[in-house]
N, C-alpha and C positions, 0 to 999 in steps of 0.2 A: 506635597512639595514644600519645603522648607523657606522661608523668607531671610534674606538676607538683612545688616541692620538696619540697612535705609527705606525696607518695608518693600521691596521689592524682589521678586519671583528670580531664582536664578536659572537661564533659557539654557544650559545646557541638560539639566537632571529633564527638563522635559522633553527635548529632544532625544535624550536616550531614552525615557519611557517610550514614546512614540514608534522611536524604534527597532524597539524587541515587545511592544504591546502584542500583535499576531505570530508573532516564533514559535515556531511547532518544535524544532530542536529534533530529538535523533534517539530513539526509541532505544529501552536496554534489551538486543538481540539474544533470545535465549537459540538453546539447539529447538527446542519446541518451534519457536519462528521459525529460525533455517529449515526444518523439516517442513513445517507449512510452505513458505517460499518454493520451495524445489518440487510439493506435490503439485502445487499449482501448476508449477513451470512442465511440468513431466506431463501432465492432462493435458497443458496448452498443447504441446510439444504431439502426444500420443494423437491428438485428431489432426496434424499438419495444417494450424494456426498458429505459429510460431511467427509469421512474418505480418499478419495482418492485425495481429495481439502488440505485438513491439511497435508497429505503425500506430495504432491506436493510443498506445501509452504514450508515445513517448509526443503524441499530439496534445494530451490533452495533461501533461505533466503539470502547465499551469495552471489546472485548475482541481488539481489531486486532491486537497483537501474539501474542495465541495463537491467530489465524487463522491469520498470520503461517506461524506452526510448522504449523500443519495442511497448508497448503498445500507448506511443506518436505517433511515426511512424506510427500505423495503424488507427489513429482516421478519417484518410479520409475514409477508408474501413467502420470502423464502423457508422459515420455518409451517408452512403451509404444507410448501411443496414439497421438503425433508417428508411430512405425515404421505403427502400423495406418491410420491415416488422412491420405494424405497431401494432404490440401486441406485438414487444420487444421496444416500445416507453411509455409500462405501466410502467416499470420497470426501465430504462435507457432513460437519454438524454444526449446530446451532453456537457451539463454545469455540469454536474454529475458525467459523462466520466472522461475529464476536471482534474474533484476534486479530483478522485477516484485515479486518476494518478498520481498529484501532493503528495498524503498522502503517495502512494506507493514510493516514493522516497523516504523515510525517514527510515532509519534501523526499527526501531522501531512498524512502523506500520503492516507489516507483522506478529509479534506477536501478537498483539494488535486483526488484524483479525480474525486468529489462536482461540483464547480468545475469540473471538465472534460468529463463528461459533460454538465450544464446549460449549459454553451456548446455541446456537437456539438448539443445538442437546440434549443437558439435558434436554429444554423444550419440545420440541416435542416428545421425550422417555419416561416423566415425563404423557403428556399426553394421549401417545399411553397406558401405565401401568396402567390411571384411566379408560381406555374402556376398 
């Protein structure tokens, strides 16, 4: 922080450090994301968890980035279980995991999922109604 000439701290540059100190900001969405986002959404979607997944998210929105980290913390567990089970290695790998965790740090992306599952569930509704 710079001093002003009378040797004194000037209280607005600190206040803006302060804050944007914790700003996660807004991830550069490739199609690689949007296709993660949507496989996710289509699985939640495919076991008719669509309503208790949206309930969940959008409970714990506030605290998205220390899910974030939780879900870092357990990629040893999960790339475990990619070796033990390999038909959740259709679905999920370790670089995908990775992605899916890095997007979740982002305020933003939680709604964005939210948004993407209530669309696989309009389409899947849309065509449960034309059988």
């Amino acid at each position: 922080m710079s001093k002003t000439t009378s040797g004194r701290r000037e209280p607005g540059r600190f206040r803006a450090w302060l804050r944007n100190a914790f700003a996660t900001g807004h991830p550069d969405m490739t199609r690689k994301d949007e296709a993660l986002l949507a496989d996710v959404a289509a699985w939640v979607v495919d076991r008719r968890l669509a309503t208790p997944v949206c309930l969940f998210l959008e409970s714990y929105r506030p605290l998205g980035y220390l899910s974030s980290q939780a879900l870092l913390m357990a990629k040893p567990v999960v790339a475990m279980a990619l070796q033990t089970f390999p038909d959740l290695s259709n679905h999920l790998d370790e670089a995908r995991f990775g992605r899916f965790v890095h997007l979740l740090e982002h305020r933003t992306m939680i709604g964005h999922l939210i948004m993407k599952i209530e669309e696989a569930e309009d389409h899947w509704q849309s065509r449960q109604d034309r059988s």
